[in-house]
Residue, then its C-alpha position, 0 to 999 in steps of 0.5 A: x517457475x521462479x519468476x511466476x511464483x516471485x511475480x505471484x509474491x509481488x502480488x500478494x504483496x501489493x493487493x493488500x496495499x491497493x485495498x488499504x488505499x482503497x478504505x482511504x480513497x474510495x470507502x471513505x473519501x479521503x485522498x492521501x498521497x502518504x501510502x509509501x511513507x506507511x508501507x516504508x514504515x512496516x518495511x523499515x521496522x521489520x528489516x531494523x528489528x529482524x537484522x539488527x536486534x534478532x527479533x522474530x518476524x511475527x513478533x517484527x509485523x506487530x511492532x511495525x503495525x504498533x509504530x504505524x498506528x502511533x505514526x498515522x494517529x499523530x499524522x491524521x490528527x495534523x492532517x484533520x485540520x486541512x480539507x480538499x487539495x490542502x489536505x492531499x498536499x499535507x499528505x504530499x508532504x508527509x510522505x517527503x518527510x517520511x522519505x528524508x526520515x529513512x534517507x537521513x537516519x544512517x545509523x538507523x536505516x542505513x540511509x541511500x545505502x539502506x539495509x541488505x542481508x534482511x534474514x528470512x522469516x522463521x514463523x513458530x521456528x519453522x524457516x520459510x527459505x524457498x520462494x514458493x513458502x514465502x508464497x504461501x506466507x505472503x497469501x495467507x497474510x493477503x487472504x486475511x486481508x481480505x476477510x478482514x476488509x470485507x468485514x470492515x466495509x460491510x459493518x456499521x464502521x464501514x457504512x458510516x465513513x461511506x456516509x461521511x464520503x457521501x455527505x460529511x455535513x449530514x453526517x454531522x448532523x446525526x451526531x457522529x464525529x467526522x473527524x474520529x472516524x476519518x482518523x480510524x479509517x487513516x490508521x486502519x489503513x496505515x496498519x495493512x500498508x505496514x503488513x505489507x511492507x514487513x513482507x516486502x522487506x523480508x522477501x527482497x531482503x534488501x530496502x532503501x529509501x527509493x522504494x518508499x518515495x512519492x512515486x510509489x504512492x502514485x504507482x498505489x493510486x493507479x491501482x484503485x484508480x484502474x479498478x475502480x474506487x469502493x470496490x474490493x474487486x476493483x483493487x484486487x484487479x488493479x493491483x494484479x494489471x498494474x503488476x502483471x501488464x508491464x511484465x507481460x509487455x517484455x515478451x512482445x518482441x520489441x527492439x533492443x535498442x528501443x524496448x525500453x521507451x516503448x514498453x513505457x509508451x505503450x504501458x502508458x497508452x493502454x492506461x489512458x485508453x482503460x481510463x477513457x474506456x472505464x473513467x470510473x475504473x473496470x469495477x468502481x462504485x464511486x466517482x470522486 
């Protein structure tokens, strides 16, 4: 029962950060190779704020969306003046810096050791100690999440940066500014990364920099790419897949001796026959 309610965690967690990829990727058109580094930002803030200083974990979530929002801000607007691949590789390399910042800052984030012993969360003095409230915790935070994309992608906001996706120029030429609105979906973005990386933190109770490095952004971008782009149930689905296959694959019965090579070959196999299947993803709406 533990290991379902702990895999049910895990993703609560990452839904939220396959729909914020998506805002970025699919809704507006954007392909950032920074995610990790955002989450690694809420994750960090929470876990130095809670251990360290003895602040409340509400009070560490909004803290950890505060830096975000300054950090993606400032890194957007460095961002803005690339296009195309370029801006994918500045991304490529916002992340490696953001990965060196939390190897590097020992005093600060424990550096390769990182941080341990991250306390529970206490929310309005109540202690969530068992893994099935964090469950709860973690899907009452998922479930505004979604509310909260839906009503993103549905108003006037969302149906602009989709505009933008489509067609930058004409946007343009109606008189919107590209560039503040691909800025506001980046730190929209940025901020949901950070959420669910305060959670992360706290339920694992231990982080360092390995969990926050460009693999990690890749392992996000699979999400969306297996359901689909602009889809919200296309990253709802890709997050739980992605989760749950290599999971399920420990119970084939492989040898001992090779189980762990051929998980990884044929959780590789069954990615490139979906992908071959479904080249747009199992529910997208948008092919880049």
């Amino acid at each position: 029962m533990d290991y379902i309610i702990h895999i049910l965690i895990i993703i609560s967690i990452f839904v939220p950060l396959a729909l914020s990829l998506d805002l970025l990727v699919g809704r507006t058109g954007i392909l950032s190779i920074t995610h990790a580094g955002m989450y690694g930002l809420g994750a960090y803030t929470t876990a130095i704020l809670t251990k360290t200083y003895g602040v409340s974990f509400l009070t560490s979530v909004a803290v950890g969306i505060l830096v975000t929002v300054c950090a993606s801000y400032m890194l957007s607007k460095v961002l803005s003046r690339l296009k195309g691949d370029y801006y994918t590789l500045g991304s490529f390399g916002a992340n490696i810096i953001l990965f060196s910042l939390f190897m590097n800052l020992t005093p600060l984030t424990g550096g390769p050791m990182g941080i341990f012993n991250i306390p529970q969360a206490v929310i309005f003095g109540i202690p969530v100690t068992s893994t099935l409230a964090f469950l709860l915790v973690s899907l009452v935070f998922m479930c505004l999440v979604i509310i909260f994309m839906q009503m993103i992608t549905t108003s006037r906001f969302g149906l602009i940066i989709q505009a933008i996706r489509d067609d930058t120029l004409a946007t343009e030429v109606f008189g919107y500014n590209v560039k503040d609105f691909k800025t506001v979906a980046f730190v929209i973005s940025a901020s949901i990364a950070s959420i669910a990386g305060s959670l992360y933190s706290t339920y694992i109770s231990f982080i360092d920099p390995s969990s926050f490095t460009l693999n990690e952004s890749i392992f996000m971008l699979t999400m969306i790419i297996i359901g689909g782009f602009a889809s919200k149930r296309g990253a709802i689905f890709g997050a739980v897949f992605v989760i749950l296959l290599p999971e399920l694959l420990r119970f084939v019965g492989l040898p001992d001796s090779i189980a762990a090579q051929l998980r990884v070959a044929i959780y590789g196999a069954i990615l490139m026959y979906l992908m071959y299947k479904k080249p747009t993803g199992v529910f997208g709406n948008y092919t880049p």
